[in-house]
C-alpha positions in Angstrom: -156.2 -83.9 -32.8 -157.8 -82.5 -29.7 -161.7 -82.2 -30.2 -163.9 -80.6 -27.9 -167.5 -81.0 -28.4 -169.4 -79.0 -26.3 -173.3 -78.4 -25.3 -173.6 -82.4 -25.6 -176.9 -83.9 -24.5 -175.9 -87.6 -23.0 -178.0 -89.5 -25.7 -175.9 -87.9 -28.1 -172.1 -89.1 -26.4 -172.3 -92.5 -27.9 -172.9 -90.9 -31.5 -169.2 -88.9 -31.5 -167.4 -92.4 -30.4 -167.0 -92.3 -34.1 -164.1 -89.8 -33.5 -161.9 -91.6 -30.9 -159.7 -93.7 -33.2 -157.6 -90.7 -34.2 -158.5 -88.0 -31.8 -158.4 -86.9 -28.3 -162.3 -86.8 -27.8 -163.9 -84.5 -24.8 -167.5 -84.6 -24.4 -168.8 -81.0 -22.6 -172.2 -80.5 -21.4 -172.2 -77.1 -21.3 -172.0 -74.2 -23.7 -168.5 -72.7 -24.5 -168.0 -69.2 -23.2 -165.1 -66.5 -22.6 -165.1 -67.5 -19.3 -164.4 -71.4 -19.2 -162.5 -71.2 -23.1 -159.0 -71.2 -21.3 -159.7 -74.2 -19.8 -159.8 -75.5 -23.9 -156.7 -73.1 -24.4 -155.2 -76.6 -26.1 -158.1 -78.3 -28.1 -157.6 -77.9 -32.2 -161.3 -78.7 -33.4 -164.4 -77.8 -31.1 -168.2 -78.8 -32.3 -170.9 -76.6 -30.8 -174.7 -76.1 -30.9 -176.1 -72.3 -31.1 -175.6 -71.2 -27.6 -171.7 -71.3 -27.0 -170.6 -67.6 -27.7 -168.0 -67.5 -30.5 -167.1 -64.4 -30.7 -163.8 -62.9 -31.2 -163.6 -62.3 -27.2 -163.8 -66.4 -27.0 -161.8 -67.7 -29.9 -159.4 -65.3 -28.8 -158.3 -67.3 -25.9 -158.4 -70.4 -27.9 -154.7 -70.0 -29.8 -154.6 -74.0 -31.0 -158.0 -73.9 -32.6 -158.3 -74.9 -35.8 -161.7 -75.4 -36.6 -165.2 -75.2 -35.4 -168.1 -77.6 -36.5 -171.2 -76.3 -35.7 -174.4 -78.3 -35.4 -176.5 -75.8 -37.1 -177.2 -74.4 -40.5 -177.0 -71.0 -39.3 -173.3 -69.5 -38.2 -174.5 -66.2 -37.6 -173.3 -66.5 -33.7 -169.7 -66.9 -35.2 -167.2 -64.4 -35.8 -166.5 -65.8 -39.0 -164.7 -62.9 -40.2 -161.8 -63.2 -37.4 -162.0 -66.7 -38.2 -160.8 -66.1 -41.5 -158.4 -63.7 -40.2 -157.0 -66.2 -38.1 -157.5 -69.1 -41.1 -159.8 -71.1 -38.7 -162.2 -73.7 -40.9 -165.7 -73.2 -39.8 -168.3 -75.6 -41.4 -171.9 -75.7 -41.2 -175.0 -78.4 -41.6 -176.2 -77.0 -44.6 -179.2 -79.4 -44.4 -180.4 -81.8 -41.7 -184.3 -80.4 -40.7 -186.2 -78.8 -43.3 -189.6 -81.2 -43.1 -189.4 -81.3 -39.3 -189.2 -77.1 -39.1 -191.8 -77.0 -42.0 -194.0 -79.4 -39.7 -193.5 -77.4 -36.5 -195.1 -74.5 -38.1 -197.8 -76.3 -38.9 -197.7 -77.4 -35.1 -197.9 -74.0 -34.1 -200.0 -72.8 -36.7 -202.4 -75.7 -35.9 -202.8 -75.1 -31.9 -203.6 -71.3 -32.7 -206.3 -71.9 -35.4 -207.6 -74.6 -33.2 -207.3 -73.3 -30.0 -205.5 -76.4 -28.9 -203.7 -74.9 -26.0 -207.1 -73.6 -24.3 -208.9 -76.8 -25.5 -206.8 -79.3 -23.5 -206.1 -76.7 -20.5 -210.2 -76.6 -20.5 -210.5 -80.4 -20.6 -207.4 -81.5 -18.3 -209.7 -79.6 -15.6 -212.9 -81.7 -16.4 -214.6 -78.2 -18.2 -215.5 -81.0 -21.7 -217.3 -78.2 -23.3 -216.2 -76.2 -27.0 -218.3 -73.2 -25.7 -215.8 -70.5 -26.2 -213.1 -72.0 -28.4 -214.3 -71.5 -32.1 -211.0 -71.5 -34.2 -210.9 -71.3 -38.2 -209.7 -72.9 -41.1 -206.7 -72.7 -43.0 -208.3 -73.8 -46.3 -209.0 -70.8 -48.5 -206.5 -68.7 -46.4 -203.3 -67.0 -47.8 -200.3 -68.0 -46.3 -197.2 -65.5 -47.1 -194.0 -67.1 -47.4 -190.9 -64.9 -46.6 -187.9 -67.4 -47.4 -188.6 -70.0 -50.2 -185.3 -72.1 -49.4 -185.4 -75.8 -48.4 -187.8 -75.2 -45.3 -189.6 -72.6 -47.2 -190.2 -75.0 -49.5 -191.8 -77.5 -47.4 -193.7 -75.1 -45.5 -195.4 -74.4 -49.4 -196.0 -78.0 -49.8 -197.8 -78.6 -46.7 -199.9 -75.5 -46.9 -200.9 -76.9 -50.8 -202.5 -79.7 -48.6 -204.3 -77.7 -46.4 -205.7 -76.0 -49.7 -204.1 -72.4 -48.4 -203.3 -70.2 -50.9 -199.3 -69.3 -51.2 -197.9 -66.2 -51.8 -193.8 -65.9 -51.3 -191.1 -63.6 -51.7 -187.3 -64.8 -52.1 -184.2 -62.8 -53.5 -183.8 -65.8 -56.3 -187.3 -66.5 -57.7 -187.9 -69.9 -59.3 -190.6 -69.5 -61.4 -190.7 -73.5 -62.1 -190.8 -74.2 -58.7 -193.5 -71.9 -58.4 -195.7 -73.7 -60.9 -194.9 -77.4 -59.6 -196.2 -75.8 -56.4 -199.0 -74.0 -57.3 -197.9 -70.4 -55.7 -197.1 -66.7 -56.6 -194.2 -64.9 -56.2 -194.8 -60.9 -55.1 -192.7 -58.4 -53.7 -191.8 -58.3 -49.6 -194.4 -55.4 -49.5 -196.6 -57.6 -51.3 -196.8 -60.9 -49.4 -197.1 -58.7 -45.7 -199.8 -56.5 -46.9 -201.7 -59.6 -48.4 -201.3 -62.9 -46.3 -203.6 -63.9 -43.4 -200.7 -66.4 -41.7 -197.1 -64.9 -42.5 -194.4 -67.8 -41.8 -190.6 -66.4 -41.8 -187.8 -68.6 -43.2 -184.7 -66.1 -43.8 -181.4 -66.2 -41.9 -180.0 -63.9 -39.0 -178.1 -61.4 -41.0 -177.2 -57.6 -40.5 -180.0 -56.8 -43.6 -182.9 -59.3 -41.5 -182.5 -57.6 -38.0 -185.9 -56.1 -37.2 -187.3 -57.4 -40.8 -190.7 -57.5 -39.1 -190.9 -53.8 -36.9 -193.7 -51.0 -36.5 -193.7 -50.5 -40.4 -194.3 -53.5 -41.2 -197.1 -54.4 -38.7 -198.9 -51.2 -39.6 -198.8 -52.4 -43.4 -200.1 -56.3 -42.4 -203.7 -57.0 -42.5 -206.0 -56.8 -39.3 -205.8 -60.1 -37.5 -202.7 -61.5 -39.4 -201.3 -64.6 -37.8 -197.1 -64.5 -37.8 -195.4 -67.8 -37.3 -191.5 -67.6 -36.2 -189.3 -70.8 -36.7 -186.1 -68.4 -37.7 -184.3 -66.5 -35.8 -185.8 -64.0 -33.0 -184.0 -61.2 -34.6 -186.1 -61.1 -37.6 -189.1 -59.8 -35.3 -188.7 -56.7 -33.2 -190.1 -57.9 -29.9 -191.7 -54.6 -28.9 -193.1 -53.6 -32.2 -195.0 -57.6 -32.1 -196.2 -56.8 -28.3 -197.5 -53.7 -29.4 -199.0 -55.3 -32.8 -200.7 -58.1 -30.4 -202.0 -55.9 -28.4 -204.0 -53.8 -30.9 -205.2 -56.7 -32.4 -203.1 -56.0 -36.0 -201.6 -59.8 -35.0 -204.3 -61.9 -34.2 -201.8 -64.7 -32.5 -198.3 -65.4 -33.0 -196.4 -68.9 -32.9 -193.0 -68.8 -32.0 -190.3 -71.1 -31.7 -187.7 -68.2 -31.8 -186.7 -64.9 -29.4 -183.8 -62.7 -29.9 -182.5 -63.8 -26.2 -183.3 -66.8 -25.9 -180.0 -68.1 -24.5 -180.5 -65.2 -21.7 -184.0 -66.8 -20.7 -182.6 -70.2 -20.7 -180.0 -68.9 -18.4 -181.6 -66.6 -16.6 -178.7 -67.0 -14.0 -176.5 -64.8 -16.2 -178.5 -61.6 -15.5 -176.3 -61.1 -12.2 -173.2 -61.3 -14.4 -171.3 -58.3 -14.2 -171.2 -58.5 -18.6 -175.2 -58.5 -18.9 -175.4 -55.0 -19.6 -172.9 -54.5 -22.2 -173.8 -57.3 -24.0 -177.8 -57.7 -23.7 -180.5 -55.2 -24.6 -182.3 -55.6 -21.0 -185.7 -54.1 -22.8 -185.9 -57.1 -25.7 -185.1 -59.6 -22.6 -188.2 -57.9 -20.9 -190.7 -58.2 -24.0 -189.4 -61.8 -24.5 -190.8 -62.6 -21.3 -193.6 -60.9 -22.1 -194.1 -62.6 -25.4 -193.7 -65.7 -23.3 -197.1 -65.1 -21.1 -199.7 -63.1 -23.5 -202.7 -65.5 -24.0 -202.3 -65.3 -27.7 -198.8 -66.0 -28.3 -197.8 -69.9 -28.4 -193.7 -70.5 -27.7 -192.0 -73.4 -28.2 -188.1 -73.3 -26.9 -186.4 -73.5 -30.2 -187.4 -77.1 -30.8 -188.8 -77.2 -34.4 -185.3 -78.5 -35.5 -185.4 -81.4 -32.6 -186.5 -85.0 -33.8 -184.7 -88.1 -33.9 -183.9 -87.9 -37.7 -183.3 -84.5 -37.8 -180.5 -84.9 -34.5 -179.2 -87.8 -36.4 -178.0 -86.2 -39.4 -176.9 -83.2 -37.7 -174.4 -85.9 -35.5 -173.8 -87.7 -38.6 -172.5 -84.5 -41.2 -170.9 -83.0 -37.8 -168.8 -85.6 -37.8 -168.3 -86.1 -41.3 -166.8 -82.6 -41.1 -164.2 -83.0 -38.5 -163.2 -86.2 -40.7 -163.1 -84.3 -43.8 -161.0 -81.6 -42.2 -158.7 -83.9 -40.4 -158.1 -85.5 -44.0 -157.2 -82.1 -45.2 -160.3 -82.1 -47.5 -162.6 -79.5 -45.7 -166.6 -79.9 -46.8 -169.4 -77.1 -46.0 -167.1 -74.5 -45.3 -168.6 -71.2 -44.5 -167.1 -67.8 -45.5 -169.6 -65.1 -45.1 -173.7 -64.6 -44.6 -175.8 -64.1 -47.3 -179.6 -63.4 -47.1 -182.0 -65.0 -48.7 -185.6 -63.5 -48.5 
């Protein structure tokens, strides 16, 4: 079979050798787009990470393909409805980076509460002086968990260390794992009105868009701290500007925005497609989310540590061999929430 893995990063190549014995094997730096997909108009399999556009538009003009193998848990970036249409296999990493996410927020969380990013800024220029830079604890405060799947999960775990007190909402409670874990289960309502840290760990889904908005930021305590290692859908980007700037949010950490790939290729905003496909005003407040003083952004890295990129490599190509063997594995069909 012809297999096309695409947004490769070079210490990665060596990994998908694994493939070559039976397949015709190309290695593609960039994302896969409408624009370059005829170029593939012959490959069967293709393997991408989250920012090659798989929409109908692209698959379209990609008649051989067979399946795609994406290198994330999340698929919602896939039209997985016309790939059913079509019978194209699309399977997922259903696993691969639950304790390094739960440890980013903990990163983020950390260099807010701690004034970490102001601390070093202050020394790197020779100013060795905490005047200025008082922080808090997290013992004794009440994190809210929205999302208590395998990250979720972690994220509980950690915060049990820090002595925090938990509070989570989820559409399956486990009342057992709630008792090993030493947390409460309340109502969405419940866990935004009453946490001081809120930490998001739900899927991109039609029911999550804008999950956090105006509402809900009016309905959050005074000085809540919101931690994003998602999706940037969840979070309408205005509504959190606005919140930040009243002081409702205290400080946000985010690892997510809802156009991120459009920052990281900023390039595309002379395309001729920007404006029927982007909402130019969420673009705006990303950037603007990007330089508030209380707002730490990473660039969607929580996922990205040496195990975590391993096993993502290793079930992606598990997958492909699976499928080539006629015995599909993690085989998506549609989204479900979970929150």
């Amino acid at each position: 079979m012809k297999i096309v893995v695409f947004e490769v990063e070079p210490h990665e190549a060596p990994e998908f050798k694994a493939l070559e014995s039976k397949n015709e094997i190309v290695l593609v730096a960039e994302p896969l787009c409408a624009a370059n997909a005829p170029t593939f108009s012959d490959v069967e399999i293709i393997s991408t990470f989250i920012y090659s556009e798989l929409d109908r538009r692209t698959l379209e003009r990609l008649p051989a393909l067979k399946m795609i193998a994406t290198r994330s848990t999340g698929f919602e970036h896939i039209d997985v409805a016309y790939c059913s249409e079509r019978g194209v296999t699309v399977s997922n990493v259903p696993s691969y980076g639950e304790k390094s996410v739960a440890e980013h927020v903990f990163a983020l969380l950390l260099t807010i509460s701690h004034r970490l990013r102001e601390a070093m800024d202050r020394a790197w220029k020779g100013e060795f002086s905490p005047l200025g830079l008082q922080g808090f604890d997290l013992a004794g405060k009440t994190l809210g968990v929205v999302g208590v799947g395998a990250i979720g999960r972690h994220v509980i775990t950690i915060a049990r260390g820090f002595d925090m007190k938990v509070i989570a909402c989820d559409l399956k409670p486990d009342d057992a794992l709630a008792r090993k874990l030493g947390f409460g289960y309340a109502s969405f309502d419940q866990v935004i009105e009453t946490a001081d840290i809120l930490t998001l760990h739900v899927p991109s889904t039609a029911e999550t868009n804008n999950l956090l908005s105006d509402a809900q930021f009016a309905r959050m305590k005074n000085g809540v701290v919101l931690i994003n290692t998602a999706r940037g859908s969840l979070v309408d980007p205005r509504a959190l500007i606005e919140a930040l700037r009243q002081g409702k949010v205290a400080a946000a950490g985010l690892d997510v925005l809802p156009d991120e790939p459009m920052i990281r290729e900023e390039a595309q905003l002379i395309c001729s497609v920007f404006c029927g496909q982007h909402d130019l005003r969420k673009l705006v407040a990303d950037h603007i989310l990007l330089r508030m003083p209380n707002v730490v952004v990473t660039p969607h890295s929580a996922f990205n540590t040496r195990e975590a990129v391993g096993r993502i490599i290793e079930t992606t190509i598990a997958n492909i061999m699976a499928f080539a063997d006629g015995e599909p594995q993690n085989v998506v069909t549609t989204l479900v929430p979970r929150f």
